[in-house]
C-alpha positions in Angstrom: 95.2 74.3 83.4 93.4 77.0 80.9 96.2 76.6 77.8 95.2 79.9 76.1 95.7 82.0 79.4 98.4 79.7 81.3 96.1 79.7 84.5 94.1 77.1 86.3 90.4 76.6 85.0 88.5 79.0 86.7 90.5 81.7 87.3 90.2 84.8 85.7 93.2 87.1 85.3 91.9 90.5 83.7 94.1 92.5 82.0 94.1 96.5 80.8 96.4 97.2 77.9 96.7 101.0 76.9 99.8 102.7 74.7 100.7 105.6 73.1 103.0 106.7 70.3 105.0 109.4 71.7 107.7 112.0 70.2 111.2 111.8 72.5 113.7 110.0 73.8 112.7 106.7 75.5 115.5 107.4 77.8 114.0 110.4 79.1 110.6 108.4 79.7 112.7 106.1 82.0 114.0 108.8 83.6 110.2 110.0 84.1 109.3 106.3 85.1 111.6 105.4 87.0 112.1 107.5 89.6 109.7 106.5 92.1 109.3 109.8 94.1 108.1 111.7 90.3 105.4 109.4 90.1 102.7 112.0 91.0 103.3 114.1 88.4 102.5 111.7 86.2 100.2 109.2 87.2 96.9 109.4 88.4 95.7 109.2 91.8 99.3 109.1 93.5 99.6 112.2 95.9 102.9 110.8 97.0 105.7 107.8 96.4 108.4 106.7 98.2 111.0 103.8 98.5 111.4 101.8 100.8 114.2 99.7 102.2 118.0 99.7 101.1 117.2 98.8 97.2 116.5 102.0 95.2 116.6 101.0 92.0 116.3 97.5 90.0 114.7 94.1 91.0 114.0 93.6 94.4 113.5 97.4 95.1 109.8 98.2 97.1 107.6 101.6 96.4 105.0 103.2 98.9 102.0 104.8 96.9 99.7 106.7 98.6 96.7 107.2 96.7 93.6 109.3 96.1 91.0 108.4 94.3 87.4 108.5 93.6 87.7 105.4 95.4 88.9 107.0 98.8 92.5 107.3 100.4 94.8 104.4 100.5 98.6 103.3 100.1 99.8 100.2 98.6 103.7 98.8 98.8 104.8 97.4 95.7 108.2 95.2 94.3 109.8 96.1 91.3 109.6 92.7 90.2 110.8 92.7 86.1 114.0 95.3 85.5 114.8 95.7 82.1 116.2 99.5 81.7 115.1 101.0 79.3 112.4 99.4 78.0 110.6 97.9 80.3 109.9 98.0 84.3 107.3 95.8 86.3 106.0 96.0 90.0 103.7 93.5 92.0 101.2 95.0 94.6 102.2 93.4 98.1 99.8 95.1 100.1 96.9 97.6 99.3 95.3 99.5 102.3 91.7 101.7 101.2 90.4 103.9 103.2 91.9 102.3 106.2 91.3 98.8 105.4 92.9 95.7 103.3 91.6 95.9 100.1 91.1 92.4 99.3 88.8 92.4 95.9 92.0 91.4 93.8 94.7 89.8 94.2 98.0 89.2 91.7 98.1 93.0 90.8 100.8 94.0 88.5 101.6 97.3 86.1 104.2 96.8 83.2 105.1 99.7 81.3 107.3 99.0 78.4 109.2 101.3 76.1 109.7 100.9 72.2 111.6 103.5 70.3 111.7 103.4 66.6 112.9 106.4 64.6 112.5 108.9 67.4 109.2 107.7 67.8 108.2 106.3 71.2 105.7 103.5 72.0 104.4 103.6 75.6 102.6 100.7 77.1 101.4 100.4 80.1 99.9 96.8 81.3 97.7 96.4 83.9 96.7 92.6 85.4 94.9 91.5 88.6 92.6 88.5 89.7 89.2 89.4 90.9 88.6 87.6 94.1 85.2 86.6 95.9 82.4 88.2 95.5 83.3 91.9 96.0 85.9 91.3 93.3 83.9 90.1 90.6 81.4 92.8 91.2 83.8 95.6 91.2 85.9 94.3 88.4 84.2 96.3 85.8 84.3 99.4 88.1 88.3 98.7 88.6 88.5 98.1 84.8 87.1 101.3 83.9 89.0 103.5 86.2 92.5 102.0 85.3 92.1 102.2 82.1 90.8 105.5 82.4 93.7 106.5 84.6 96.7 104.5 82.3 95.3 106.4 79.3 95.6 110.0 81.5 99.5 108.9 82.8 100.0 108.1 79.0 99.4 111.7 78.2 101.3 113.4 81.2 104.2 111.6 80.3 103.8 113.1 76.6 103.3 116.7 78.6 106.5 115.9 80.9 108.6 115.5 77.6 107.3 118.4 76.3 107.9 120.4 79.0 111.9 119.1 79.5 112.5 119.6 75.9 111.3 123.0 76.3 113.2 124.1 79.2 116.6 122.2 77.5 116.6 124.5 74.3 
């Protein structure tokens, strides 16, 4: 075992770590968070989101994504997986479909987004992790990289523009 990253030598577990300090209640961002069928309006790339199976909220509960992205068209299931309300929520990819067929380039894909409220002011994380795998994986790792950060940083800010907007329409 690799002690610094708790994973077997060899394996390479890449993370993406992106926050924001926001003004608002973190309650409200849990609201935003965590209902599922909201998360296109704030995160990138999702056109729609569903859940699935008798669990609708808490551990255990599964989400369909579909997705559009520079990428191409695909849907992943996910498990809600950590349940900490409301502070913190994360999900486990289960299975990824792109453009019609398994993507298989990573493997071990979660998102954690965790909420820290200190004097009205909000701390937004959101924590991305996969494993490359083969080939294909490593290559595209930089590519995948890029674009989550790219997209974690753009949910980040239309979560701040979601709280705006409800503050506004509850004066």
């Amino acid at each position: 075992m690799c002690p610094a990253a708790n994973q077997p030598e060899g394996i390479i577990l890449v993370n993406v770590k992106v926050s924001r300090i926001i003004k608002g209640e973190s309650e409200k961002i849990w609201d935003f968070i965590n209902q599922v069928e909201r998360f296109p309006d704030w995160m990138p790339g999702v056109v729609a989101a569903k859940t699935k199976g008798p669990i609708k909220s808490g551990i255990g509960r599964q989400q369909i994504l579909k997705t559009s992205t520079e990428l191409g068209d695909g849907e992943t299931l996910q498990e809600v997986v950590v349940w900490e309300p409301p502070t913190k929520i994360t999900w486990q990819h289960l299975h990824d479909v792109m453009n019609g067929k398994n993507f298989s380039q990573a493997k071990e894909i979660k998102t954690t987004l965790s909420i820290t409220n200190i004097n009205g002011h909000v701390t937004f994380r959101m924590i991305g992790s996969w494993q490359p795998d083969g080939i294909s994986g490593k290559l595209l790792n930089r590519i995948m990289k890029r674009t989550v950060t790219k997209n974690f940083e753009q949910a980040l800010l239309n979560l701040e523009q979601l709280l705006k907007q409800a503050a506004v329409e509850s004066a």
